[in-house]
Residue frames relative to the residue before (quaternion, step in Angstrom):
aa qw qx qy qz dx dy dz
X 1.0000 0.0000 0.0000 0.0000 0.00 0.00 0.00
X 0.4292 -0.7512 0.4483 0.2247 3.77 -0.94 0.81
X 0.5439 0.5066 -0.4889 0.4566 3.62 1.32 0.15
X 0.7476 0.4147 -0.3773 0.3562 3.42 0.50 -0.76
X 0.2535 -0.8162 0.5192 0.0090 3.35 -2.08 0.14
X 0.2794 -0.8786 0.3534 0.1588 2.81 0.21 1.72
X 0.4700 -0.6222 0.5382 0.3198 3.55 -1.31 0.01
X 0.6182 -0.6800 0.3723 0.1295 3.01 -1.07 1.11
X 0.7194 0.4256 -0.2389 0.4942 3.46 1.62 -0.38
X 0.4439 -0.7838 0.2127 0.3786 3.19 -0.75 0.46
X 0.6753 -0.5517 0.2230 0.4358 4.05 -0.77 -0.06
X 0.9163 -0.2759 0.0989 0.2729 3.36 -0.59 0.27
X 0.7243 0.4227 0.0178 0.5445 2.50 1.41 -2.00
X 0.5936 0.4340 -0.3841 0.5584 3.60 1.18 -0.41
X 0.5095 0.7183 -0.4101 0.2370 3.57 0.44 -0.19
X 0.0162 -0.7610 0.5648 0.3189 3.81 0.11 0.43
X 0.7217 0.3406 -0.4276 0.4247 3.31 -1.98 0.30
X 0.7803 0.4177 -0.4044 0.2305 3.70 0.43 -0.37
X 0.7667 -0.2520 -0.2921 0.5131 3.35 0.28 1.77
X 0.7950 -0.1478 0.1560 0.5673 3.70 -1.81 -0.72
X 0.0833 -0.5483 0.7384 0.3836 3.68 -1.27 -0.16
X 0.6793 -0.6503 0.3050 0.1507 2.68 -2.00 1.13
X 0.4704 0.4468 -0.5072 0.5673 3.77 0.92 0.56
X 0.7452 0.4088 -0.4261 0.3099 3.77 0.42 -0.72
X 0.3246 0.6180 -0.5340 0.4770 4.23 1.71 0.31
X 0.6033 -0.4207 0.6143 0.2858 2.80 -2.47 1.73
X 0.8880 -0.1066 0.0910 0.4380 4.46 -0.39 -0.25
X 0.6332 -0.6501 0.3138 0.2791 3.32 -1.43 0.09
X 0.3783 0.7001 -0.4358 0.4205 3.08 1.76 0.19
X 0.6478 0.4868 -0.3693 0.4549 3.26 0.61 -1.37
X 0.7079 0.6451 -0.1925 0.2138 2.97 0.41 -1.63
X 0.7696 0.3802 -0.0605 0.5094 3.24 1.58 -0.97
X 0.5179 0.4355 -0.4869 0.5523 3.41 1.85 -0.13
X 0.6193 0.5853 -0.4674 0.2353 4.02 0.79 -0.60
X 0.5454 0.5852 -0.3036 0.5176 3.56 1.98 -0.90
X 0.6499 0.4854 -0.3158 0.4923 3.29 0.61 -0.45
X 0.7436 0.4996 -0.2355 0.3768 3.52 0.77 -0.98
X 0.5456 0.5848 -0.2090 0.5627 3.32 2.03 -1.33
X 0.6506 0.5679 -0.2514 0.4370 3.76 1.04 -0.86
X 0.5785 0.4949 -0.3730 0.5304 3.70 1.25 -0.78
X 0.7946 0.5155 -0.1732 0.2698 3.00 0.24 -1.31
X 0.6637 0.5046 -0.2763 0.4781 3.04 1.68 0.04
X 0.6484 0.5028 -0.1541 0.5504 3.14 1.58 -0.46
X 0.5943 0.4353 -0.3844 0.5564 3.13 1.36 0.20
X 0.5092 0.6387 -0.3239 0.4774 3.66 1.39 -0.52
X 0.6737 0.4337 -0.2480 0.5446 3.56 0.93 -1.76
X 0.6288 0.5040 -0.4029 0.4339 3.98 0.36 -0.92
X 0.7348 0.4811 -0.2725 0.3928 3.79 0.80 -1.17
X 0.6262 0.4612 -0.3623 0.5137 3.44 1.57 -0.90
X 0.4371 0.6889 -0.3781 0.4375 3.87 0.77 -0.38
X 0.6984 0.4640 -0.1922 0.5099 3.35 0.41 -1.64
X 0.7278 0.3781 -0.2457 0.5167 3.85 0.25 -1.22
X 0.6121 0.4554 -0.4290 0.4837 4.06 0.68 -0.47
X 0.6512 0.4787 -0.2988 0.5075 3.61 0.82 -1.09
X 0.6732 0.2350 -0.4142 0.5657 4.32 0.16 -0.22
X 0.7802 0.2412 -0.3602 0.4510 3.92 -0.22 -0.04
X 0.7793 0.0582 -0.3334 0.5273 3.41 0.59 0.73
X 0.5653 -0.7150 0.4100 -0.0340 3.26 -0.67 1.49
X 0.8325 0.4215 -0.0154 0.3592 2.63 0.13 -2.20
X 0.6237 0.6266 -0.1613 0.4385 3.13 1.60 -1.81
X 0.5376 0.6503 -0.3284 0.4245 3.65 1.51 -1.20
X 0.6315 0.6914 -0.0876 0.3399 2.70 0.29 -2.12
X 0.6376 0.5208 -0.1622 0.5440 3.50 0.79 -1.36
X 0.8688 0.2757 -0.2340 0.3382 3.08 0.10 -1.40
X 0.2896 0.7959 -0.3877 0.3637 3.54 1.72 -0.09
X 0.7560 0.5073 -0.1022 0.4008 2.60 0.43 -2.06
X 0.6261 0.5182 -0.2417 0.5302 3.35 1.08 -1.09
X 0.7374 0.3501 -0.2950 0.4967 3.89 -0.17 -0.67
X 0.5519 0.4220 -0.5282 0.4881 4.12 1.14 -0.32
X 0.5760 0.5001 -0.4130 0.4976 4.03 0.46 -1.29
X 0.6147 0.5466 -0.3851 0.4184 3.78 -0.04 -0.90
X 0.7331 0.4259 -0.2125 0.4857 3.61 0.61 -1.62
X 0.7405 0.5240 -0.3300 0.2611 3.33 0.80 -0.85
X 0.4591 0.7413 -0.1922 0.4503 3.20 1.86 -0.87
X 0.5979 0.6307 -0.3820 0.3144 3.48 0.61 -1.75
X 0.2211 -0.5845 0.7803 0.0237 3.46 -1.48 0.08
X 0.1982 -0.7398 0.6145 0.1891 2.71 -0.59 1.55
């Protein structure tokens, strides 16, 4: 999409050094409560960036409201 703007660095997961990789974890518990734990924390990031895009852009919200009700209305179940 041309409104949006990516970031020039890269994501987390491509990062080297930026924690255990997941064959090198003591088991899969761990291993799976950190995916789980890495997964909150991103959704709570994406929900928070949402919120802060939606008060400094209004209009753009507002739009996309409108858009995702028309969308809903449309569906077939």
């Amino acid at each position: 999409m041309p409104d949006r703007k990516f970031r020039d660095d890269p994501s987390p997961r491509t990062r080297t050094g930026a924690g255990p990789e997941p064959d090198q974890t003591s088991g899969t518990d761990e291993s799976d409560a950190e995916r789980r734990r890495r997964r909150a924390r991103f959704l709570r990031d994406l929900a928070e960036a949402r919120e802060l895009r939606d008060r400094v852009q209004p209009r753009r919200a507002k739009t996309a409201r409108l858009r995702h009700a028309m969308r809903m209305r449309t569906f077939r179940w």
